[in-house]
Structures are given as structure tokens and as C-alpha cells.
N, C-alpha and C positions, 0 to 999 in steps of 0.2 A: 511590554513584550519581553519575552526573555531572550538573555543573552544568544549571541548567536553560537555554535556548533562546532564551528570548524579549529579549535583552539584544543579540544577533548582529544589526548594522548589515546594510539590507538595501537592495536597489535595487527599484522600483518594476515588479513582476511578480508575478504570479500561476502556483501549482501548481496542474493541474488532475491530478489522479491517478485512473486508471482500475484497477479490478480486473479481473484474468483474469478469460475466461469460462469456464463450467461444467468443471471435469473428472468424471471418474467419481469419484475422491476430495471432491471439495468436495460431491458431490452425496447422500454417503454419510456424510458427517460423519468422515471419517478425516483425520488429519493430514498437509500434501503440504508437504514441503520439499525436500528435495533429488531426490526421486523424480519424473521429466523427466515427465510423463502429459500426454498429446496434450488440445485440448478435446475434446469428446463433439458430435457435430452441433448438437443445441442450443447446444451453450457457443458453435460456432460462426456459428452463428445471431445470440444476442446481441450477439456481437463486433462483425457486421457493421451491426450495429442502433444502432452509433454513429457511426456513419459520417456520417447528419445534424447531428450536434452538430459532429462536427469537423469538416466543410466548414465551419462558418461563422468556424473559427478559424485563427490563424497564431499556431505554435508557432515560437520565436527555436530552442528545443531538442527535442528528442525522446525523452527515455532509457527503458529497460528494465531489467527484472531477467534477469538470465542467462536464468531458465528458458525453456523451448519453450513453454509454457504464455502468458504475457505476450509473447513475440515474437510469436506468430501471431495472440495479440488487436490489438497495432500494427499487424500489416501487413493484417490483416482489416476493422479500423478504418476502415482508410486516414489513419495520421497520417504512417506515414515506414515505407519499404520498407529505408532504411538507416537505424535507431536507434543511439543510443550505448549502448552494455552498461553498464548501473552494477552492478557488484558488489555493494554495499552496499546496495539494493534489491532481493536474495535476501529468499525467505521464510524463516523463523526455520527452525532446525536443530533438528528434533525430537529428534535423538539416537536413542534406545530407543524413543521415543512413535514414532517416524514412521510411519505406517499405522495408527496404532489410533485408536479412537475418545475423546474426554473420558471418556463417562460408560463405556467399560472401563478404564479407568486408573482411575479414582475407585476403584472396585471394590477394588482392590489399595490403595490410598491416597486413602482417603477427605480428602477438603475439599482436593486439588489445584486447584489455579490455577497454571496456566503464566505468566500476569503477576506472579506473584510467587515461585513454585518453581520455575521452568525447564522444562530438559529434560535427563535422566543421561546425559551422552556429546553433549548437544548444548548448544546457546546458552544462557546465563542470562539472565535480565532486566536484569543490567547488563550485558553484552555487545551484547545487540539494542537496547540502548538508547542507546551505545556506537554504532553502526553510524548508528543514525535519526540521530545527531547529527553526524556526520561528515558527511552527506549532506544535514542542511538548512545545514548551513553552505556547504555549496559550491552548493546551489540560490537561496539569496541573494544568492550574491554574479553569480548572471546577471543579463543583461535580458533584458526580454521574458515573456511566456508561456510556461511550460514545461509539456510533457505528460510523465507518467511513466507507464509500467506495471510492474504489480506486483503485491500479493499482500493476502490479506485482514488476517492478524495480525503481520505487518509495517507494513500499513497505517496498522492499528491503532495502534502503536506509535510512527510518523510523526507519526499526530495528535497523540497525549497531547506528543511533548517539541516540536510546533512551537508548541504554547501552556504549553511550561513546565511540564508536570504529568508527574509522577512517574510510570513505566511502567506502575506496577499501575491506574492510571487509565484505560488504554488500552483496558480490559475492558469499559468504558462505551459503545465507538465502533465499533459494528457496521459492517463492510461487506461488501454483497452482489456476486457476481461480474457481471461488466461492468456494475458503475456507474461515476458520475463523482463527486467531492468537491473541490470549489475549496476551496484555503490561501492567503491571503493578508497583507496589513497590513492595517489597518482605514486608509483612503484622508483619513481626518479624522483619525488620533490614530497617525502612522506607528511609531509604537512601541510598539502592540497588535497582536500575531498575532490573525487570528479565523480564521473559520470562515465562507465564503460562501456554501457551498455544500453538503450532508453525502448520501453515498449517495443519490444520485439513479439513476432507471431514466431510459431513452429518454423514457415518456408522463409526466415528471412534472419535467423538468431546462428550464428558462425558459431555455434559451437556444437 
């Protein structure tokens, strides 16, 4: 497992990370990683449902995860019609799992956890974990506010190593598609990662 996170010198900015909106996949509990799936009118709906939050912000950065899923939440959003592609903000590599559901796989192998057993032909927890790490380090070393879009058990996985905790922790940190989660320092003790902000919807994010 790689080292933990919370030790990487940072410059004073805030991630504000958004999850894609709805697909027909997220809506049906199947696992969506490398399979492109458009949002669903609703997904698009919520997208655009943030649109208020982010008018009142100024992003220094913009990035995205590859998929079509997360790009058309940005540009639905309205944060930036040209985002930077981060790679490393793909959603996890189901491998075999990809399109099936948790509770069909348990079925075949009972007491699976993908935060701690992977996926056969796709990413391990040290791998996604591996990645999330890659990419808070180069998100601290920006200024400014930075908006990401992304994905829910990537997300997940962001959170757990931007406070240090080991990936199977990451199972803890629910996010719901087109919400918002501020990462930040703690503005009194520059040397604690926290949490400002966690899976907020449109009627319930203070800003």
C-alpha cells in the first residue's frame, strides 16, 4: 500500500469534486468503468442543477475524467466547455465485474468488497489507490480552486488517501451522482487534510 497523503506540502486551495449525473448504470446499481454511457435525461437534469453553485465560483482549474459521462456533467454544469482530461480521475477498472451488480457477484463469492479484493482483469486497491495518489499530489501543488469531475468509487477512494486512510476506508464515503464534496486543509492547522464539505445535493450545499 502506498504511503499515506496527508504529509504532501500544499498551496492554499480547495477541491471541489462533483460526481457524474445519473446513468442508466448508476441507476441500476451495475458497475460503469470503462463503459462510455451517456447521462439519462434526469442525470441531465441534475447536472444542470448545478449550475447555481458554480456561478458563484472561480475555478484557477477545471479537470475531468476521460469518460463522456463527467465531460457533459462539466459542460452541462457550466464550469468550462474546455476541461483538462485527467486520466487518473477514470473510474475504477471493474475488470469481469464491469456491468454486474455487488450483490450478483457476492452470490458467486460471498463477503467481496471491491475496497479490499479488487476486480479479476481489472484494478486492485493498490492500483486505484496508486492513481488517487498521483493526482492529489499534483492537485496541491495548484492554486486556486480547483473543480473536478468524476466518478462515485474513485471518488471514494480520493477521499480515503486525501486524509491518509487506507483504501478499504474509502467504503465509508458515499457519493451520490451530481453532488458536490469540498477537500481542503484545515485553514487553522495547514497540515490537516479535512473534509468541508461531503456529498451535498443542490437544496442542501451553503454555498
Amino acid at each position: 500500500m502506498s504511503a499515506p497523503m496527508t504529509d504532501v506540502p500544499a498551496k492554499k486551495s480547495r477541491l471541489f469534486y462533483f460526481r457524474h449525473g445519473e446513468t442508466a448504470w448508476s441507476l441500476s446499481g451495475q458497475h460503469t468503468g470503462v463503459t462510455d454511457l451517456p447521462l439519462t435525461a434526469h442525470g441531465e437534469a441534475l447536472a444542470r442543477a448545478l449550475k447555481p453553485w458554480i456561478s458563484v465560483l472561480t475555478f484557477s482549474h477545471v479537470l475531468t475524467s476521460p469518460r463522456a459521462r463527467a465531460r457533459k456533467t462539466c459542460e452541462l454544469a457550466g464550469a468550462s466547455d474546455q476541461p483538462d482530461i485527467e486520466p487518473d480521475a477514470a473510474e475504477w477498472n471493474y475488470g469481469d465485474y464491469e456491468g454486474r451488480r455487488s450483490s450478483d457477484i457476492r452470490l458467486e463469492r460471498p463477503g467481496w468488497d471491491i475496497f479490499r479484493d479488487g476486480c479479476p482483469n481489472g484494478e486492485s486497491p493498490a492500483e486505484i489507490s496508486a492513481r488517487a495518489d498521483r493526482l492529489i499530489v499534483r492537485i496541491r501543488e495548484m492554486e486556486g480552486d480547483v473543480a473536478l469531475f468524476a466518478h462515485g468509487q474513485f471518488g471514494m477512494v480520493l477521499a480515503a488517501r486525501w486524509i491518509g486512510l487506507d483504501v478499504f476506508q474509502a467504503r465509508h464515503f458515499r457519493i451520490d451522482p451530481a453532488s458536490v464534496s469540498v477537500l481542503a486543509r484545515d485553514p487553522d492547522h495547514p497540515e490537516t487534510p479535512v473534509f468541508l464539505l461531503w456529498n451535498a445535493s443542490p437544496a442542501t450545499a451553503p454555498f
